[in-house]
Each structure stands twice: as structure tokens, then as C-alpha cells.
C-alpha positions in Angstrom: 9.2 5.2 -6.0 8.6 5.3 -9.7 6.0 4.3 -12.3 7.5 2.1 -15.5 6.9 -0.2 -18.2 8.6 -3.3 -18.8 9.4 -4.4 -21.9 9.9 -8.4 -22.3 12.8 -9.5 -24.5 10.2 -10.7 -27.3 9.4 -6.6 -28.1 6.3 -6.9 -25.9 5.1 -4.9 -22.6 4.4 -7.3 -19.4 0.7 -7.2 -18.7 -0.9 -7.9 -15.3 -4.1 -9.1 -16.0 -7.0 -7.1 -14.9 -4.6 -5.1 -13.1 -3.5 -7.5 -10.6 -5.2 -10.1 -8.9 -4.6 -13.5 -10.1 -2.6 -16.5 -8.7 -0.3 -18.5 -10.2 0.8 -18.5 -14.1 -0.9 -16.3 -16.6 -0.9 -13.2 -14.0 1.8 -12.1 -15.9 2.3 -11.8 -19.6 4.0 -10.1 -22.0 2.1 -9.7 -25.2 0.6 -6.4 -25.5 1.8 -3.7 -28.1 0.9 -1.1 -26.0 1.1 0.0 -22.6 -2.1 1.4 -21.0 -3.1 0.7 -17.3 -2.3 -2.9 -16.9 1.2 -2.8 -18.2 2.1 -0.3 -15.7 3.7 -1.4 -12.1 5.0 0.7 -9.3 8.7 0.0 -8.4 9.6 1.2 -5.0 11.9 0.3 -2.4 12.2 -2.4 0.2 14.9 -2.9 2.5 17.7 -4.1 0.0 15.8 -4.4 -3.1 12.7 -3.3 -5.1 8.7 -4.3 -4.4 6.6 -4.2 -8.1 2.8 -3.6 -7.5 0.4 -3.9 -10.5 -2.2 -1.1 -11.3 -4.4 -2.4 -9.2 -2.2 -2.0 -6.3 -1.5 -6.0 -5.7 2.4 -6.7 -5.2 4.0 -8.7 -7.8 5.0 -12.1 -5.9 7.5 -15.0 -6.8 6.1 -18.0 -6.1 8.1 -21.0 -4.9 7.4 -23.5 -8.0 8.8 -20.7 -10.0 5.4 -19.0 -11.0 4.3 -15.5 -10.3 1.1 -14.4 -8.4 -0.2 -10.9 -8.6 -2.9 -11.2 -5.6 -0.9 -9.9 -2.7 -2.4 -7.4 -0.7 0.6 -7.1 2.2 4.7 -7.3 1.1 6.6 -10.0 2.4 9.9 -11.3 1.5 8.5 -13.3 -1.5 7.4 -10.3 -2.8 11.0 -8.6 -2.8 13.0 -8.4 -6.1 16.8 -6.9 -6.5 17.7 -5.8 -9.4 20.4 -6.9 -11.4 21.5 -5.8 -15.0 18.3 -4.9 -16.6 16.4 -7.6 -14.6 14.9 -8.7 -11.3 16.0 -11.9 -9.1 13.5 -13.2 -6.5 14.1 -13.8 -2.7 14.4 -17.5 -3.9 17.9 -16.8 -6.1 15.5 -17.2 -9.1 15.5 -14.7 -12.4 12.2 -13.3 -13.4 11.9 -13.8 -16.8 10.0 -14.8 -20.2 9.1 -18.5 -21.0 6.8 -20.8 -23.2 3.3 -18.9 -24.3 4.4 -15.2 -23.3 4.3 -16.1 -19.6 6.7 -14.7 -17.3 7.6 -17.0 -14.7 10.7 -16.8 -12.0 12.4 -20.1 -12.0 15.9 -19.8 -14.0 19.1 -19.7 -12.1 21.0 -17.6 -14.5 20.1 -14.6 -16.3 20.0 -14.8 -20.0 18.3 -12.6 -22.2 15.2 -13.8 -21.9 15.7 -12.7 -18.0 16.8 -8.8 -19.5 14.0 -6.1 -20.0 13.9 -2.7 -20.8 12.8 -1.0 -18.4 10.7 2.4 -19.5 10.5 5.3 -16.7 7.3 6.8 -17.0 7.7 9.8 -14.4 11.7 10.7 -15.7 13.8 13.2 -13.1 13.6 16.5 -14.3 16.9 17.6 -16.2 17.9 20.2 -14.1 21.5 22.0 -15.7 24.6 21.4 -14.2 26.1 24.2 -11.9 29.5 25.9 -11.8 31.2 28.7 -10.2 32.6 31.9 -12.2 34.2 34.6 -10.1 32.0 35.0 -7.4 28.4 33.4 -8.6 26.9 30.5 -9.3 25.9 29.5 -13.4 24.4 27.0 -15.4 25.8 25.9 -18.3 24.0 27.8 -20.2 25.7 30.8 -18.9 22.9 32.1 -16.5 23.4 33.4 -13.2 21.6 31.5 -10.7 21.0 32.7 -6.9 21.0 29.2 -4.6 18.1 29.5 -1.9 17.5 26.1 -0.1 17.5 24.2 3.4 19.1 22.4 5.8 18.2 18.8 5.6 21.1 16.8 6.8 19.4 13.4 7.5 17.7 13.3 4.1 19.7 10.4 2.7 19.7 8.5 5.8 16.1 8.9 5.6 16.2 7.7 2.2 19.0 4.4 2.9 16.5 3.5 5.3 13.5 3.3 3.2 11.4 6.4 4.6 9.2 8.2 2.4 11.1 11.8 1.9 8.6 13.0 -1.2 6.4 15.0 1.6 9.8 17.3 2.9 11.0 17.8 -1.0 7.2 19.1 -1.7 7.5 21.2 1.4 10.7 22.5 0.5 9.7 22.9 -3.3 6.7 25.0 -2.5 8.1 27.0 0.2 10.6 28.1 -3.0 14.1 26.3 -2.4 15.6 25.0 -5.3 18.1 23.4 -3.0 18.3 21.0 -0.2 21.7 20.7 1.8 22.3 16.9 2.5 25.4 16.1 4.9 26.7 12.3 4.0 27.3 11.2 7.7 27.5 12.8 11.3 28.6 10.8 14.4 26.1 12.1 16.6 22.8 10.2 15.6 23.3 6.6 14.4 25.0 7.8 10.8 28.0 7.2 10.1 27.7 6.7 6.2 29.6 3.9 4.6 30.8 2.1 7.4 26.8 1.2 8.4 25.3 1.0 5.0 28.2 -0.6 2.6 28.2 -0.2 -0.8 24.3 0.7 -1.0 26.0 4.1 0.4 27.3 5.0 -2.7 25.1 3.3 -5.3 21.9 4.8 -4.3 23.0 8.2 -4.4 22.1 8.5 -8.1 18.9 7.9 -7.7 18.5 9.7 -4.7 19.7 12.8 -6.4 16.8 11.8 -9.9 14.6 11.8 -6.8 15.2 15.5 -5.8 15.6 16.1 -9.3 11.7 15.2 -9.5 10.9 18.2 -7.4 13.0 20.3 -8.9 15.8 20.4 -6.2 19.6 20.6 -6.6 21.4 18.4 -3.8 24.2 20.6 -1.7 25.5 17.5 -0.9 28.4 18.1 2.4 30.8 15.1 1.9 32.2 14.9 5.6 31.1 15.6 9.1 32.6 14.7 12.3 35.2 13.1 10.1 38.1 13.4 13.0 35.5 10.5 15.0 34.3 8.3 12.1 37.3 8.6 9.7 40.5 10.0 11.0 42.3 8.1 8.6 43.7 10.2 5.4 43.4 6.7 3.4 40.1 6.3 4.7 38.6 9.9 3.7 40.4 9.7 0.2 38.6 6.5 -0.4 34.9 7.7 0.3 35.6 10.9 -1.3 36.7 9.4 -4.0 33.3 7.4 -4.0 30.6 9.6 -3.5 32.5 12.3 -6.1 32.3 9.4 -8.9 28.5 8.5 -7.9 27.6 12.1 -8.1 29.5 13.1 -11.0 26.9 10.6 -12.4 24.5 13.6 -12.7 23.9 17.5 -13.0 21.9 17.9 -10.5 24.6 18.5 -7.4 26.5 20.6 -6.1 28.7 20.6 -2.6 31.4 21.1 -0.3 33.9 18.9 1.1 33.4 19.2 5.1 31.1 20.7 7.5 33.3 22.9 9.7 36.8 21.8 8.4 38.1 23.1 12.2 36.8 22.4 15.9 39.6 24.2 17.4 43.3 24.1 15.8 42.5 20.3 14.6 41.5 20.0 10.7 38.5 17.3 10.8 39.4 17.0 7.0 42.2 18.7 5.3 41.5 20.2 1.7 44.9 20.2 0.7 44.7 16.7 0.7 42.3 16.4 -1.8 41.5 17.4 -5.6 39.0 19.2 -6.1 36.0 18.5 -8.7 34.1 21.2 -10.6 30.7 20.8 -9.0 32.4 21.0 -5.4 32.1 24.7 -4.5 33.3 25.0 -1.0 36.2 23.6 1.4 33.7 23.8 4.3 31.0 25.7 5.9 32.2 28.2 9.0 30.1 29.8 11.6 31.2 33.3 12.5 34.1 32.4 14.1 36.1 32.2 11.3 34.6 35.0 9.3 37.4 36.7 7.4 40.0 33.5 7.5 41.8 32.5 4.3 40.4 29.7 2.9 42.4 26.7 4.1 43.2 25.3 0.7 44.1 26.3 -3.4 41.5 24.4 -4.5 38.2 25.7 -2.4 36.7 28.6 -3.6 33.8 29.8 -1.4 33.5 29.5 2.6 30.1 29.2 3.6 29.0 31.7 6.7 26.5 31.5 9.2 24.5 34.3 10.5 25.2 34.7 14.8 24.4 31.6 16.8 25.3 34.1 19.6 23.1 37.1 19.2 19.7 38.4 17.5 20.8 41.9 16.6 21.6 40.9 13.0 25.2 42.6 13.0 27.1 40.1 11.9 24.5 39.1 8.7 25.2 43.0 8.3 28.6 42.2 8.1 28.7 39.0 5.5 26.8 41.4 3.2 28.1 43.3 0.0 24.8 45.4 0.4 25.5 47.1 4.1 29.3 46.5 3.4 30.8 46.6 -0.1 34.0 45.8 1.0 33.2 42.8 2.1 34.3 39.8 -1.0 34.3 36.3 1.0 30.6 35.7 1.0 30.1 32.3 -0.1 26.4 31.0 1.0 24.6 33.0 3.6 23.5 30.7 6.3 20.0 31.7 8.4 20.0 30.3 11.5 17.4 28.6 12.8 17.9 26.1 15.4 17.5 26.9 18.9 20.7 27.1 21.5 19.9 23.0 22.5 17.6 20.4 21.3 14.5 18.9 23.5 16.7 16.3 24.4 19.6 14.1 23.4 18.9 13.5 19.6 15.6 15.0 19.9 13.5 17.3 17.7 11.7 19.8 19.8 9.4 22.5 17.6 8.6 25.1 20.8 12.1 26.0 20.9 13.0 29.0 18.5 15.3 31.9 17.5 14.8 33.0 14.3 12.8 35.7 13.8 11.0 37.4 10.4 13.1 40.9 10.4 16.2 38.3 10.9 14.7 36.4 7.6 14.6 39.2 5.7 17.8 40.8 6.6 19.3 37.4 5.3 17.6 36.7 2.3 18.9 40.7 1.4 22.3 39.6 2.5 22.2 36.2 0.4 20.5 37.9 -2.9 23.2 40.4 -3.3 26.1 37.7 -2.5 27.7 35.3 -4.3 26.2 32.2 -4.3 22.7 32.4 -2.4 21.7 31.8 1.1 20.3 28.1 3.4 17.7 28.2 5.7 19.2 26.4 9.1 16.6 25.1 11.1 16.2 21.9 14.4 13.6 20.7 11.8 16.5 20.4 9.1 19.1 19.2 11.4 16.7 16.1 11.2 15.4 16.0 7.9 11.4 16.2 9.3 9.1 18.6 8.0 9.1 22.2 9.1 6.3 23.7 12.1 4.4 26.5 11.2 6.9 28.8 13.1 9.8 27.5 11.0 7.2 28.0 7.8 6.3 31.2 8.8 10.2 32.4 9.3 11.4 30.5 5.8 13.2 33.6 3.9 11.9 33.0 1.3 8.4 33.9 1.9 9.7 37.0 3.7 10.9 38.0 0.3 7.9 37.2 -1.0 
């Protein structure tokens, strides 16, 4: 969702009179000089496309004789839009656009330039700076240090594909003091398998899924594969939606990630890094949980392993171990993973909130562990395996309050 301007290809801003309301031609024009509240619309999403709602809240509607209505209290299909170039084309295969008298109407086939407009962002992403590794931290590019702290959310983008409103979980994370969220691009296990259910739209809304985040001030950790020896055992296949989602998020700074969630189950490789070449913003080869603590990494061009605290215990020995603090000797930190979730959900792809491990001395212990690491530390909760927003337990335990 975003607030903009439009500006008509005669220099002028579109205007819905009175803020919405009226039927028919004349609800839209585009003659004013400058915006104020009438020439401002709400763009969000719908379905496949885009719904415009005036100032006063009506939705922007294409008629079928080609005018345009602004008195629609409800969205139906007529009052869907895609865009296309710099423009908007109606359910009806029509062009919004601007015609006789300033009116903008929706009933050319083709889009011209009178069918372009320049479309002003009034609530721009904020520019976080792009992210790289040096040695065994994390900079921006303006050379300082930055400790990661952020959260589990792995169905975030599915969320987002399927039009659900994800603003409340980014404030929640924002506030609780992440400046990260770690989104995983499919998994087999509940009805996301990535491109192969969404097409292209996969890859084209990430941008703007990432200016999203960027909004709130969150970095995307952004965990290319999952599960990839089920949905994609294919080499050919992986290369070509690597290949992808690397060029759709090397569209922007705000990004960072890995290039499979644990690489192994077993002795089989569920995507091998050798096999791939390895972008600047892509820190890790995958994330392990302690039973690989102290492997090699499995390829040249991965640089940092990501390791989990104990599924198994509550006695904090092995976050003892990951950390340079209670172990100097220890140089293979990548990011310290708190875990969170309990030993089994609810129920088969079911978010239950009674049933928790982690614990505040845990929290801290981590957050210790993380700060003095390389590149900073996730909070792993069930309400992150699902993207939904935390309980007051899972509140309560975030490490970065126990810091606080």
C-alpha cells in the first residue's frame, strides 16, 4: 500500500472531485497545479493488480462505456487496475488515460502517451545502506560496523503474494528493535513452493516487497532455498530461480541472504554451493543447527555458517560454545540463532502459542553471544515459522529487550 500523485501527460495532477464520490465523467480530472488532498489516491494491492481509492476512501472504478466513477464503496473486479509501463489498464483491456476537456476516461485499447503518467510516491522506502561482509563483520558502505539483530519470519512473502496485510508484524518487529527480518523464499511443508505456484509475480514483486520493509526500517535476510531436494532437485532448475530472485534483489540495498536453509538432511546436499556464484550481498551458504557446529563450510564462495542455539537442551552450553566471549578460540560464528519454537507444533501446520522453550536467561545469554560475534544474532520463534505476530511470552523473551 502506498500514497501517490499522478501526474497526467498534459503537466497536470489527476483530481478526484470532492475527494471521491461522483459517477461517471468529470470524477476524474487532471487540471490542478498542485496536489493537496483530492489529488491524492491510495494504490494497494488486489489479487493480480492494484485498487486506487480517492481521499475520500471511494475506489477508483472503470466503467464499461469507457468512463470512470469514483463512488464505490466495496472493490469488485471493475475496480481492479494492473499496471503497465507507467500506466493502469482496466479489467475491461482498456487504458486509463487523458482525453478531450482534462477528463480521464478508460476506453483506449493501446497505450500512448496520453495513457503514461508519472507516478509521484508520497511515502518513499527509507534508503537503508547496502550491507557487506569484511573479515568477520557486517558493514555499510560507509564503512560502519553494523551488529544484525532480527527474526524469524519465513512466510512473510507468502503472506505478502497473497495479498495479506504484513505492516502490523514489521511494526512489531521494528519496535521490539530488529533491524532485520529473515524471509525463506519457499518450503515444501505448507502450501509454498515459490515460483512454481506464483509465476513470474514471484520474482517481480520482490522489489517492492523489500521498499515495503525498507519502510519500517528492516533489512530482508532473504534464504533463497528450502526443502529444495522436494521442490527443485533439478541443478537446472535451482540455477534458474537463483538466478532470478539474485537479479530482482540486486534491484535494491536493502538485502542481505544466504543461499539454503540447512544445505544437508543427512549426507544429501539439498542445494550444492559449489554450484553456484556467489553475489556480494549473499553472506552465507546455509544456516546449520548444532549438528554441524565446527564443519568446513561446504563451498569457496560462502563465507559465514549460521548456528543455532540447542534444540536439544536448556542449559545454554552450546550458545556458550558459538561465543568468542566464553570461548575466544572459537572463529566460525556467523549469526547466532535463539531458539524459540517448541519441540512440535499444535498440529499439522498449526501455530500453537502455549507451547514454549525459550527462556529470558537463555535470551540474554544469546544476545551476549551474538553482540560479540560476527554478524549478529535471529530470534527463532513457532510465531516466525509462520510469519503471525508474536504472544506476549514470545515478546517477553525477544533478546532484544533482555539487553535492554
Amino acid at each position: 500500500m502506498r500514497s501517490i500523485n499522478l501526474v497526467a501527460s498534459n503537466g497536470k495532477f489527476v483530481c478526484a472531485e470532492n475527494g471521491g464520490g461522483y459517477v461517471g465523467d468529470g470524477s476524474l480530472i487532471a487540471n490542478r497545479t498542485n496536489a493537496l488532498e483530492w489529488e491524492r489516491f491510495t494504490e494497494d494491492k488486489a489479487d493480480d493488480g492494484v485498487s486506487l481509492k480517492t481521499y475520500n476512501g471511494n475506489y477508483i472504478t472503470a466503467e464499461l462505456d469507457g468512463s470512470i466513477s469514483t463512488d464505490r464503496t466495496s472493490r469488485g473486479a471493475w475496480e481492479k487496475w494492473f499496471p503497465v509501463g507507467n500506466g493502469y489498464k482496466s479489467v475491461h483491456g482498456n487504458f486509463m488515460g487523458l482525453t478531450i476537456g482534462d477528463n480521464i476516461r478508460c476506453n483506449s485499447g493501446a497505450q500512448g502517451n496520453n495513457e503514461t503518467f508519472q507516478v509521484i510516491d508520497l511515502n518513499p522506502p527509507n534508503v537503508l545502506p547496502e550491507l557487506h561482509v569484511s573479515g568477520r563483520y557486517a558493514y555499510d558502505e560507509f564503512g560502519n560496523r553494523v551488529s544484525l539483530q532480527g527474526t524469524t519470519d519465513f512466510m512473510l512473502y507468502k503472506w505478502y503474494l497473497e495479498g495479506v496485510d504484513i505492516t502490523p508484524i514489521l511494526k512489531q518487529r521494528r519496535d521490539a528493535g530488529c533491524n532485520y527480518v529473515r524471509v525463506i523464499g519457499m518450503v515444501s511443508w505448507f502450501d509454498y513452493p515459490g515460483p512454481s505456484k506464483y509465476g513470474q509475480r514471484y520474482y517481480d514483486e520482490i522489489p517492492a516487497f523489500l521498499d515495503l520493509c525498507a519502510s519500517f526500517g528492516l533489512y530482508v535476510y532473504w534464504t533463497v532455498f528450502a526443502d529444495t531436494q522436494v521442490l527443485y532437485p533439478q541443478l537446472s532448475q535451482q540455477l534458474g530461480i537463483f538466478n532470478n530472485v539474485v537479479a530482482q534483489l540486486g534491484l535494491r540495498k536493502n538485502r542481505f541472504g544466504e543461499l539454503v536453509n540447512e544445505p544437508y538432511t543427512g549426507t544429501n546436499a539439498t542445494a550444492n554451493p559449489n554450484a553456484f556464484t556467489k553475489p556480494n550481498f549473499m553472506f552465507s551458504s546455509g544456516s546449520y543447527n548444532d549438528k554441524y557446529k565446527g564443519n568446513p563450510s561446504p563451498g569457496p564462495y560462502w563465507w559465514f555458517h549460521d548456528y543455532h542455539s540447542s534444540r536439544s537442551n536448556t542449559n545454554n552450553k552450546y550458545i556458550k560454545d558459538c561465543s568468542p566471549v566464553d570461548n575466544p578460540n572459537y572463529l566460525q560464528l556467523g549469526m547466532a540463532v535463539l531458539i524459540g519454537e517448541p519441540d512440535k507444533f499444535g498440529g499439522p501446520n498449526q501455530y500453537n502459542p502455549t507451547i514454549y522453550r525459550t527462556n529470558p536467561d537463555e535470551s540474554r545469554m544469546m544476545f551476549r553471544a551474538g553482540q560479540a560475534g560476527a554478524l549478529g544474532y535471529c530470534y527463532h520463534t513457532s510465531a516466525g515459522n509462520f510469519s503471525v505476530l508474536w504472544n506476549q511470552i514470545e515478546q517477553d523473551c525477544c533478546p532484544f529487550k533482555m539487553a535492554a
